[in-house]
MARLUM-694629 format. One record per atom (N, C-alpha, C): residue in one letter; z, x, y. Coordinates in steps of 0.001 Angstrom, whole numbers, plus 500000, padded with zeros to 6 digits. Atoms other than C-alpha are relative to their C-alpha. Layout:
N
AZXY/...
//
This chain:
400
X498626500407500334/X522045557903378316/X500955501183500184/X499138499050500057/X524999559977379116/X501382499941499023/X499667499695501616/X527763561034376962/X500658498767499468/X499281501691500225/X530086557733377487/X499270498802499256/X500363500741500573/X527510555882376469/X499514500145498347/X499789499264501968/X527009557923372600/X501226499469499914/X498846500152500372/X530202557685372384/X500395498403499529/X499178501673500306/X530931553830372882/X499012499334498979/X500881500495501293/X527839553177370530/X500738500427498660/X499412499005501376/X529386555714367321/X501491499226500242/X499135500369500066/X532830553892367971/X500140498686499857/X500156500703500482/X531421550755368014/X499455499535498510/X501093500237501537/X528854551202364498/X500761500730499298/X500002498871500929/X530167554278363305/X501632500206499109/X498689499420500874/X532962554632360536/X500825500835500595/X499449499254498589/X535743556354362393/X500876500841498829/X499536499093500873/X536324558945359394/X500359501166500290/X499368498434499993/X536476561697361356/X500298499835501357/X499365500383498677/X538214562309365022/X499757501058500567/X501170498979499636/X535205564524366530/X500883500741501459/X499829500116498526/X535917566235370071/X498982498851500832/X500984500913499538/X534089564009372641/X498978500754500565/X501272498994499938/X531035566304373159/X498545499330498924/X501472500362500468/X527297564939372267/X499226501231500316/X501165499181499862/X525088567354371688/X498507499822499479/X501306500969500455/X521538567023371794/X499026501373499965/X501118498646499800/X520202570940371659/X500978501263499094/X499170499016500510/X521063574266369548/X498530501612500542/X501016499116499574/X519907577948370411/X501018501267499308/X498937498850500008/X521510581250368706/X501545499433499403/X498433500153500300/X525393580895369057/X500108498443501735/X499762500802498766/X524860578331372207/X499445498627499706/X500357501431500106/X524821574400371967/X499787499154501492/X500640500627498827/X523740572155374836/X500409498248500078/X500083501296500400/X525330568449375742/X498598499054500163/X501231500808500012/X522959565666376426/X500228499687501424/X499798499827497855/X524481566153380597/X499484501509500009/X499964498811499809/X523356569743379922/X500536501094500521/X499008498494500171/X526331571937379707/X500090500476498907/X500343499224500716/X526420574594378148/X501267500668498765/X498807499619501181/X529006575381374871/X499568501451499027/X500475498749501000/X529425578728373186/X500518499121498201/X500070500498501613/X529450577538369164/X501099500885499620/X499533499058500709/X532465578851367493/X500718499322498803/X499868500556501734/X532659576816364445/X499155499918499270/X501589499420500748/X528998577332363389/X500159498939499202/X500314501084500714/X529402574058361578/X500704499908498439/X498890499942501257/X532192574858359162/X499241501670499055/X500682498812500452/X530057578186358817/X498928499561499234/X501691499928500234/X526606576727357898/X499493500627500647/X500736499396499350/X525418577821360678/X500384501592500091/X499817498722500043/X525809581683359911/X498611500702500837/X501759499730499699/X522066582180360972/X499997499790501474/X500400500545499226/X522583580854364102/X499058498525500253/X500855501222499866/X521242577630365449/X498737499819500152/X501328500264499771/X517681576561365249/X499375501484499620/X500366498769500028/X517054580233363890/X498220499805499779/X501219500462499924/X513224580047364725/X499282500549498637/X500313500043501601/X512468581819361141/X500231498587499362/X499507500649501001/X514053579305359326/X498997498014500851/X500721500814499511/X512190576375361593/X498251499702500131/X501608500154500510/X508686577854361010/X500441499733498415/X500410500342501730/X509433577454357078/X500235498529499904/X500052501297500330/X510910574251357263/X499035499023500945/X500853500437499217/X508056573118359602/X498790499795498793/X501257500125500775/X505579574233357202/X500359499292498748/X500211500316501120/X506631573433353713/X500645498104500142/X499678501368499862/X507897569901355383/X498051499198499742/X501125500771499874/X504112569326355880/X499168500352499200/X500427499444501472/X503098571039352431/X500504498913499352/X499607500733500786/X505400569359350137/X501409499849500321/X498746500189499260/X508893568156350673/X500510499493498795/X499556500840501134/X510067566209347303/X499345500071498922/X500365500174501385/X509317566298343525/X500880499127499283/X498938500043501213/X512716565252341922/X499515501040498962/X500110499101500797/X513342567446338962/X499288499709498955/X500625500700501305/X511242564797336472/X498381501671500142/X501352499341500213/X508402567553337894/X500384501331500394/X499557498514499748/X508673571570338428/X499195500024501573/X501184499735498598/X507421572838342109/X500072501919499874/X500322498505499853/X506696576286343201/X501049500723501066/X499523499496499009/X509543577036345512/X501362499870498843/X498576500141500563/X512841576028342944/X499999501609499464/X500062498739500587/X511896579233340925/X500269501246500526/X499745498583498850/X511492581796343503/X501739499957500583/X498675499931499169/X514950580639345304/X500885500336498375/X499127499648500874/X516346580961341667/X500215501582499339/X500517498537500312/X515387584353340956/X500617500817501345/X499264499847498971/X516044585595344402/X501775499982500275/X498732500509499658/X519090583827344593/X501325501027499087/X499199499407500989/X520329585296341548/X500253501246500063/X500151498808499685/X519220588548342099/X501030500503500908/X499687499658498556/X520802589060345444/X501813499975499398/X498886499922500257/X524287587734344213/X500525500711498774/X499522499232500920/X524323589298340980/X499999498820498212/X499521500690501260/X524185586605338036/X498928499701499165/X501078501059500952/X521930584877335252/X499584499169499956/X500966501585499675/X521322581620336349/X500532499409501437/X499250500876499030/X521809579087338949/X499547498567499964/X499993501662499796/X522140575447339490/X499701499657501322/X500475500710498567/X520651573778342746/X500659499051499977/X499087501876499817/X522517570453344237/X500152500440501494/X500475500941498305/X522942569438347899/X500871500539500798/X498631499461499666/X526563569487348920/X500794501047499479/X498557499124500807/X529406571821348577/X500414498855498533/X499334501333500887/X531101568822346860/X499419499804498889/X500952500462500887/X528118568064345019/X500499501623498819/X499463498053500888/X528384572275343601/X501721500100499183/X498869500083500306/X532130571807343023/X500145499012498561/X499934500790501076/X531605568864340595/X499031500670499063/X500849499629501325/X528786570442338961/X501150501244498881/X499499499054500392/X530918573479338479/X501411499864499026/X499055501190500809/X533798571015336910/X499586499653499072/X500280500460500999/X531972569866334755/X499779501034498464/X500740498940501010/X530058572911333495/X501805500418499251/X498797499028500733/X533882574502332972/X500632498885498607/X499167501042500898/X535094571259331142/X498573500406498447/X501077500317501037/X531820571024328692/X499942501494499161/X500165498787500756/X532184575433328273/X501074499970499301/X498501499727500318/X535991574897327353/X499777499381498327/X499810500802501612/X534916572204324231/X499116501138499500/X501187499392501364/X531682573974322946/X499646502091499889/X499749499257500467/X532636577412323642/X501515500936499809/X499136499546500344/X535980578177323962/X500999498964498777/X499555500397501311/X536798575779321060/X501381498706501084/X498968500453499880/X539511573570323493/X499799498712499130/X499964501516501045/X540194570032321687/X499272498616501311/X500824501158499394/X537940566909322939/X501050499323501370/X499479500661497970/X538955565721327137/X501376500128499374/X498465499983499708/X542356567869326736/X499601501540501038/X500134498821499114/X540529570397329105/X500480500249501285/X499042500070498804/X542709571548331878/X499343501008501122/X500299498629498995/X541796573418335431/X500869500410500847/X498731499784498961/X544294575109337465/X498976500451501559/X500467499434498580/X543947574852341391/X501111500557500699/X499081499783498884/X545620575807344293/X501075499143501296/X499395500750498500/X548066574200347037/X499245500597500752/X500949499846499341/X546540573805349993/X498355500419499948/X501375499911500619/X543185573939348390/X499373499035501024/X500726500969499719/X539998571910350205/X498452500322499376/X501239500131500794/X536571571866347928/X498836498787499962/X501030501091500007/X535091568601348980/X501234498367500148/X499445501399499552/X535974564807349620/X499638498881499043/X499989501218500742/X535193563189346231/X500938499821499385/X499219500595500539/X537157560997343997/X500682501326499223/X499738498773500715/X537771564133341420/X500963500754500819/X499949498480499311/X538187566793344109/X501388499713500867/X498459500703499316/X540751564542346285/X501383499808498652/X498375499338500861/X542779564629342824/X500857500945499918/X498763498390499999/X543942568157343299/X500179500167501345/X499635499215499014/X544447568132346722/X501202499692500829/X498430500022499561/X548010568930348383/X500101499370500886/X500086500807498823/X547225567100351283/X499803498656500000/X500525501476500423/X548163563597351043/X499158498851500620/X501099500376498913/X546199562487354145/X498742499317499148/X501563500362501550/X542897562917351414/X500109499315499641/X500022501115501114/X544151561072348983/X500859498412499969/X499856501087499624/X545940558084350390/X499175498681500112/X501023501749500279/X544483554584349215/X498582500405499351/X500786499496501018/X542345556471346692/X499724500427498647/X499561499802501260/X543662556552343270/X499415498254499179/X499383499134500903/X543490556163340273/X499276501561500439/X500768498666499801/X542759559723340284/X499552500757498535/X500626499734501024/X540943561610338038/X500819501426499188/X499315499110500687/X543091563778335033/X499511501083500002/X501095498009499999/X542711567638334321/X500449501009500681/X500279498815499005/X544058569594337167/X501512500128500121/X498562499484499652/X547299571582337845/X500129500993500899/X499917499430499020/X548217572716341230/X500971501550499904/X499084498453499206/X550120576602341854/X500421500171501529/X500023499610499214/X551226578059344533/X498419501247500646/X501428499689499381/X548120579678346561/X500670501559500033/X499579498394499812/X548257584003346333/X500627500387499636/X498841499308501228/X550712584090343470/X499961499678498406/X501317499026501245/X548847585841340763/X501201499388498144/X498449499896501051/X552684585007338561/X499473498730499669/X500198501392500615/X551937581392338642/X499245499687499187/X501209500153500782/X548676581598337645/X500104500343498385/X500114499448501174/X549509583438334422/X501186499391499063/X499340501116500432/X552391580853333946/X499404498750499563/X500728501163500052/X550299577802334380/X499075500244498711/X500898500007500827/X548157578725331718/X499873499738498492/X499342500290501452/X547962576890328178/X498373500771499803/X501450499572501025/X545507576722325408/X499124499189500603/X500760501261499792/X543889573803327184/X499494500518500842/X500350499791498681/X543348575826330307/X498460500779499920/X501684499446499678/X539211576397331371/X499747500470500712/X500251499333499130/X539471577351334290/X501096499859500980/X499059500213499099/X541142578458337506/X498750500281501039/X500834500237498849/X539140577201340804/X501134500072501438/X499315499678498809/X539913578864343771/X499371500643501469/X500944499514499089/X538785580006347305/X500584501232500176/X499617498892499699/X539113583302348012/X500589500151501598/X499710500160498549/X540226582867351821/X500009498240500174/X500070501457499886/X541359578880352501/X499673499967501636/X500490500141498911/X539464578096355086/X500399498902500499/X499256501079499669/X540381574542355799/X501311499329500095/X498598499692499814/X543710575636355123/X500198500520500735/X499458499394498657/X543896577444358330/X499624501220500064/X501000498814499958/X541785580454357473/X500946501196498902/X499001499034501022/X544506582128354882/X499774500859498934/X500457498739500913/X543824585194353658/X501366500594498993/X499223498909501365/X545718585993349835/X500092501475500551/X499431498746500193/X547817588970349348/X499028501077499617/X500838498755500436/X546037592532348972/X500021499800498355/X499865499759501352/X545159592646345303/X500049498832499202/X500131500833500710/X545184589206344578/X499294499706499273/X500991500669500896/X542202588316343219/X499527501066499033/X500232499077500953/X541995591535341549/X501101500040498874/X499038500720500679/X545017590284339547/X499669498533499491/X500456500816500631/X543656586782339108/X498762500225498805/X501281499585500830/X540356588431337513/X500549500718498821/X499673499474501335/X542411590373334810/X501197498956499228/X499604500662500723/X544694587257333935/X499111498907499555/X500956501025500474/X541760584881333616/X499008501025498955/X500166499288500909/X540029587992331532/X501038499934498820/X498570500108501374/X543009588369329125/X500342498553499506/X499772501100500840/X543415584840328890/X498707498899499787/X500647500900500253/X540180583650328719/X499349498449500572/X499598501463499041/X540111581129330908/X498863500763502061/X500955499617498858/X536763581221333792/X500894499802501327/X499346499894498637/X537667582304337194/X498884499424500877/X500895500806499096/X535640580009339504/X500150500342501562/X499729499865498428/X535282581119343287/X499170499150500619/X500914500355499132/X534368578732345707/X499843500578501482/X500660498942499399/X532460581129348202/X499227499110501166/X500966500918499265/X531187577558350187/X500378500658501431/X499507499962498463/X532607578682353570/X500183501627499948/X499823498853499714/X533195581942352727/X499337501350499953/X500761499147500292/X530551583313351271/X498488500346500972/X501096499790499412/X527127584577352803/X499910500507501099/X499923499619498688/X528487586641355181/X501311499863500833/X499112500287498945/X531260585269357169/X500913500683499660/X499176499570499853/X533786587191355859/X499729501776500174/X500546498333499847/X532086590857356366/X498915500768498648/X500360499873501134/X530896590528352873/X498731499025499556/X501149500877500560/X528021588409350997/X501004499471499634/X499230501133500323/X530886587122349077/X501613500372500552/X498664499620499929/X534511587203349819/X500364500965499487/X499751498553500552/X535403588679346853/X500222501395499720/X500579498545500217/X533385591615346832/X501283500813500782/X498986498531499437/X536352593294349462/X501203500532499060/X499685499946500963/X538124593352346224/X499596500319498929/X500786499395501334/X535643594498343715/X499926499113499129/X500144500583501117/X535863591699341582/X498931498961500368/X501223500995500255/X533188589450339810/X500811498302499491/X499904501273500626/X533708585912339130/X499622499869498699/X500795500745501486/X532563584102336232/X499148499021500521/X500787500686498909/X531242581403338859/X500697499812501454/X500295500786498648/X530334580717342261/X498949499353500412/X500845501282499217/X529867578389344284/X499522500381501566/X500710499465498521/X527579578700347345/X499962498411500801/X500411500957499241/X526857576197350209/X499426500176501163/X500370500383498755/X526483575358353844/X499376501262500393/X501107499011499594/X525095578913355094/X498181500453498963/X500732500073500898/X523177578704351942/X498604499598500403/X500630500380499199/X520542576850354168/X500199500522501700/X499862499518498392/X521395578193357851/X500390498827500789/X499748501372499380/X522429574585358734/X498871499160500194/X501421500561499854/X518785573503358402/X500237498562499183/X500398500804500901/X519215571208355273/X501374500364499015/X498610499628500960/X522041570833352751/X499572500443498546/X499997498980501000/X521850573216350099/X501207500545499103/X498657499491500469/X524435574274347464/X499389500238498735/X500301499636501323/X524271575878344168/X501116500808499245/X498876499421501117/X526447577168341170/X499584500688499384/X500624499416500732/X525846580117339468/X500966501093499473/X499151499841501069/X526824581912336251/X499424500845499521/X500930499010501109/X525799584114333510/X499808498590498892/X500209500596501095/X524285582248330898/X501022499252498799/X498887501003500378/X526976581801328893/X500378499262499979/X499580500583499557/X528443580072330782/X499351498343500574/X501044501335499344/X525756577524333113/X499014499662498604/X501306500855501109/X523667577516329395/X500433499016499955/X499178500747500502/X526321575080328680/X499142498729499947/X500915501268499155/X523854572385330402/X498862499823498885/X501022499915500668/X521345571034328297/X498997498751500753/X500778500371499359/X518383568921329575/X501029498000499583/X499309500925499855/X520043565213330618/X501225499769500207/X498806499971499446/X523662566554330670/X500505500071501570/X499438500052499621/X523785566608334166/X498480500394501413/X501098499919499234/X521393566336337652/X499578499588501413/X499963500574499090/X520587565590340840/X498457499586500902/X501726500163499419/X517016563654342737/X499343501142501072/X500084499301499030/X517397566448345693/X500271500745499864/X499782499032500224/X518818568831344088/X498378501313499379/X501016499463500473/X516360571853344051/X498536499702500368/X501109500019499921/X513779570449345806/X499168500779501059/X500869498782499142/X510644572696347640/X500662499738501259/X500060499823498348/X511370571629351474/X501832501005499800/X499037499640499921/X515401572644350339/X500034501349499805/X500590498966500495/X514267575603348653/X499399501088500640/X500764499468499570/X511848577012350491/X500962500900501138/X499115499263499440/X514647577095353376/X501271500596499746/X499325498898500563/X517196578897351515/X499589500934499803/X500998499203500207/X514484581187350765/X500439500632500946/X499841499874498331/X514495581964354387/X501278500185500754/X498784499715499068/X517946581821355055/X500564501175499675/X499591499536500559/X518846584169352456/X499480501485500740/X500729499305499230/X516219586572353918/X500567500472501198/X499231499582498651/X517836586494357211/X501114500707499937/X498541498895500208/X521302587803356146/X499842500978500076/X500406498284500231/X519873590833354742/X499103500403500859/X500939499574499212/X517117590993357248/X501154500681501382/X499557499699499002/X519218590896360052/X501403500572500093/X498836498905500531/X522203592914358350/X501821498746500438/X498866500897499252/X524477589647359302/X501713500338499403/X497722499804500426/X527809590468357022/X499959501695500463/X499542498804499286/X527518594241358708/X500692499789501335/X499390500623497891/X527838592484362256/X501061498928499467/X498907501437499620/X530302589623360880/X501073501309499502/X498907499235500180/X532633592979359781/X500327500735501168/X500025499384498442/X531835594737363104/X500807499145501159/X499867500500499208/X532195592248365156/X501274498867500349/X498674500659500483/X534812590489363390/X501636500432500766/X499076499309499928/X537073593488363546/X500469500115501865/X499966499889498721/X536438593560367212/X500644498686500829/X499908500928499524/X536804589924367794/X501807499984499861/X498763500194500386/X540347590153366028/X500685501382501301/X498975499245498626/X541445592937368614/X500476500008500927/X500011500029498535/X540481591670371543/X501052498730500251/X498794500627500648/X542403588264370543/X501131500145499931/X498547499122500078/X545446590130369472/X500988500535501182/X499484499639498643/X545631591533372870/X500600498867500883/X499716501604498702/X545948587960374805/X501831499771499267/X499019500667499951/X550088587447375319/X500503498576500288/X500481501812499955/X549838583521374432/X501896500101499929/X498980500604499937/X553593581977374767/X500321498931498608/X500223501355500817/X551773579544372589/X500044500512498427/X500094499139501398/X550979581838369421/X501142500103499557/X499191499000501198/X552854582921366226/X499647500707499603/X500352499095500465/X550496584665364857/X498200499837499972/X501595500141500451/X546465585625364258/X499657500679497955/X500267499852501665/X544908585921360500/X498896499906500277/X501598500505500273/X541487585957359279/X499313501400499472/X501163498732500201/X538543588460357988/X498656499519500433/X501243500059499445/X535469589089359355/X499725499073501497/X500222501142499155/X533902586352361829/X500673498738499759/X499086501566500541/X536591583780360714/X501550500570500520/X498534500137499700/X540038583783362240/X500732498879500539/X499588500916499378/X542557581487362617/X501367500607501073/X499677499743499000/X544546581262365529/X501841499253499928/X498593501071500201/X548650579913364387/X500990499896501066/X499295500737498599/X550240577836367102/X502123500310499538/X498881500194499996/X554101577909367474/X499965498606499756/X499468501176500166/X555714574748366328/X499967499284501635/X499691500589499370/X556882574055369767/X498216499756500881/X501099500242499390/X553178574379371171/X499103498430500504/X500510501363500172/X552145571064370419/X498489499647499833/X501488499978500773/X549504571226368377/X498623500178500509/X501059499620499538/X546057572352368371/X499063499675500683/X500732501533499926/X544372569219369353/X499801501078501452/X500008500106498582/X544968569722372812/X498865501139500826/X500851498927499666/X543744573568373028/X498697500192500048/X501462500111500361/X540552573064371483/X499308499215501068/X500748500786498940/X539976570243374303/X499797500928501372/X499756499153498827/X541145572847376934/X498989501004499717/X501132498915500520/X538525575163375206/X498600499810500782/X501411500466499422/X535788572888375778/X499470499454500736/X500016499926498477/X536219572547379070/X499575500672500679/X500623498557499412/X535706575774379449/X498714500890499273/X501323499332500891/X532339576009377185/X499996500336498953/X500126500084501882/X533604576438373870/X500258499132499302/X499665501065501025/X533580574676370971/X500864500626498525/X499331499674501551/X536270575377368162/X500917498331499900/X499643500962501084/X538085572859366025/X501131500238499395/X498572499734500479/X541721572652364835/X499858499606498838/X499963500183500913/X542940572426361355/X501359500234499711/X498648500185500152/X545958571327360051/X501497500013501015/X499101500003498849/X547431570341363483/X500708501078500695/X499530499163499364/X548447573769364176/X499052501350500376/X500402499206499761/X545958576029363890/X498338500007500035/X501334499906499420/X542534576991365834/X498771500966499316/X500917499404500753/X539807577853363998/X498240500880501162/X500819498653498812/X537307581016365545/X499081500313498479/X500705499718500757/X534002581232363505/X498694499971500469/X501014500109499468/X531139581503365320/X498706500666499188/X500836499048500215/X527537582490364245/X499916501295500267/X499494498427500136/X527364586116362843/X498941500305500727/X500863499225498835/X524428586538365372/X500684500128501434/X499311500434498633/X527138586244368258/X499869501374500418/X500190498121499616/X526834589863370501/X501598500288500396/X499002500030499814/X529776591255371580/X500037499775501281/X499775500695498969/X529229590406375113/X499998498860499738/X499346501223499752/X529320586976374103/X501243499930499390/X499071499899500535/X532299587906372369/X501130500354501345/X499557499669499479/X533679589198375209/X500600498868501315/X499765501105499030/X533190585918377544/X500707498909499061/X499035500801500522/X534735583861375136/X501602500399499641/X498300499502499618/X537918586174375037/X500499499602500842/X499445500270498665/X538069585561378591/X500779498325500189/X499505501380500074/X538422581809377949/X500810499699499462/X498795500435500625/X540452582087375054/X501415499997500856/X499094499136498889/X542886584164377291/X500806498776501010/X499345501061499289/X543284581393380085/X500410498699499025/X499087501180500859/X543861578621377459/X500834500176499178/X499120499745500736/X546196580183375340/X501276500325500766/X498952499295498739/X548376581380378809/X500435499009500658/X499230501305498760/X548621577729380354/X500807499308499251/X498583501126500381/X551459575586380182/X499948499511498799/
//
């Protein structure tokens, strides 16, 4: 079957929720994807940054090979021998006291909602469901009922209400609001350290080192979600860290697994994740060995293969060479590490188009928010392939 024919099948069956490029792919290798006519695409959305590891990273394919044909499922009614190790590990590596397993980002985001609502009654004393969380404009954390309540983008939440109470939006990178917004009711403030689905927007110098001493002083948990940003992609294990500050929680995801298997987890100091007591709160897949095992493995790889040294290296490099190309079309470039976005002039006419002109020419990136081109490729990318995808950017950013 060639690609016309995927296509007219998924448009005939398939929910038309999302508005893909037209590219079938039927192969992954490294930073290089493969259609099902066998041409050849350099990867530079790594899958919303799951794929940090690279595709099909053959580590991560012998584990989930083997422990698929070991054991693959318990639910949590039974303990296995792989949840423990990834929790220990896991913890270790990032720095905290516990962690929570679950599937999705989304899935991690609600757990992490909850936990803040349930720490706000039984330890910061707030008064019974008057617990409040402050987010951000332009925020994106997931696509459930809850999560589409706080988000600025009415696209989301159109023909999806009632919506669910609790949440009070700020302005995004202004540290003032935050310390305005804040009552007695307030539990938390959930935020990404870099909005990635916002167009790759990197906060003011010092921000979050300012959010971390008004959520200290007032008490009130600072929640980072780290799903896209963390594990590397921004030069760092977590965002954060280029700031020195600690959370109270994060949230992990999609590289969390290497794009093998969906993986996500929340994690805390005690304090905080004790909050949970056995039945308050759970998931059948969450935590189980085959998921486990390859987080294990993925986690391994970062540090094995020094990946947030090369996503700061290579980053810094990628953003130079970029910088250099005199686009007509550009306003401006942003981003850290292996993540940059690419902001179109108004008159350009939106991103749509570029990204098609991209992958014409063998790459694959992905627009966001109609104006701007998102550049994230696996942190195993070299800089010669860094160098042939300049070349491409170059001619599509220069034509008409």
């Amino acid at each position: 079957m060639n690609a016309r024919s995927y296509i007219a099948i998924e448009e005939r069956y398939g929910a038309r929720n999302y508005h893909p490029l037209n590219v079938v792919l039927t192969r992954g290798d490294g930073v290089w994807v493969w259609d099902v006519e066998g041409k050849k695409y350099l990867d530079c959305l790594a899958a919303y940054s799951a794929v940090n590891q690279g595709h099909c990273h053959p580590r991560l394919v012998k584990v989930m090979v083997e422990q698929a044909c070991r054991l693959a499922l318990t639910s949590r009614a039974f303990r296995n021998d792989q949840l423990p190790l990834l929790e220990k590990e896991l913890c270790e590596l990032i720095g905290y006291e516990m962690m929570l397993p679950m599937n999705s980002g989304a899935e991690a985001v609600e757990t992490a909602i909850k936990m803040a609502r349930k720490w706000g009654y039984t330890v910061k004393g707030v008064a019974a469901d008057q617990a409040e969380i402050i987010v951000c404009e332009g925020n994106f954390h997931g696509r459930t009922v809850t999560i589409i309540t706080f988000s600025s983008v009415e696209k989301y939440r159109d023909g999806f209400g009632p919506f669910t109470p609790g949440f009070k939006r700020i302005p995004y990178g202004d540290a003032d609001a935050l310390a305005a917004a804040i009552t007695s009711n307030t539990v938390a403030f959930l935020v990404e350290p870099i909005q990635g689905e916002g167009g790759v927007i990197v906060p003011p110098a010092g921000y979050l080192q300012r959010v971390r001493e008004i959520c200290t002083a007032r008490n009130v948990l600072f929640i980072a979600d780290e799903i896209q940003s963390g594990l590397g992609r921004t030069g760092k294990m977590l965002a954060c860290e280029h700031e020195g500050v600690r959370p109270d929680v994060v949230i992990l995801g999609k590289a969390l697994s290497g794009g093998m298997y969906p993986v996500s987890a929340v994690l805390a100091d005690r304090e905080v994740l004790g909050v949970f007591k056995p039945g308050d709160h759970g998931s059948t897949y969450g935590g189980n060995p085959l998921g486990c095992a390859v987080a294990r493995e993925a986690l391994r790889i970062i540090v094995d293969e020094k990946l947030c040294q090369r996503a700061a290296e290579l980053g810094n490099y990628l953003m130079a060479e970029v910088r250099k190309i005199q686009s007509p079309h550009v306003d401006f470039y942003r981003g850290k590490g292996l993540w940059i976005g690419i902001v179109l002039k108004e008159e350009a006419g939106g991103a749509r188009r570029f990204c098609e002109a991209l992958m014409e020419k063998g790459i694959l990136a992905k627009e966001t928010h109609g104006n701007v081109i998102r550049l994230s490729p696996p942190l195993v990318i070299t800089r010669e392939e860094i160098d042939w995808a300049v070349e491409r950017l170059r001619d599509v950013l220069t034509m008409p």
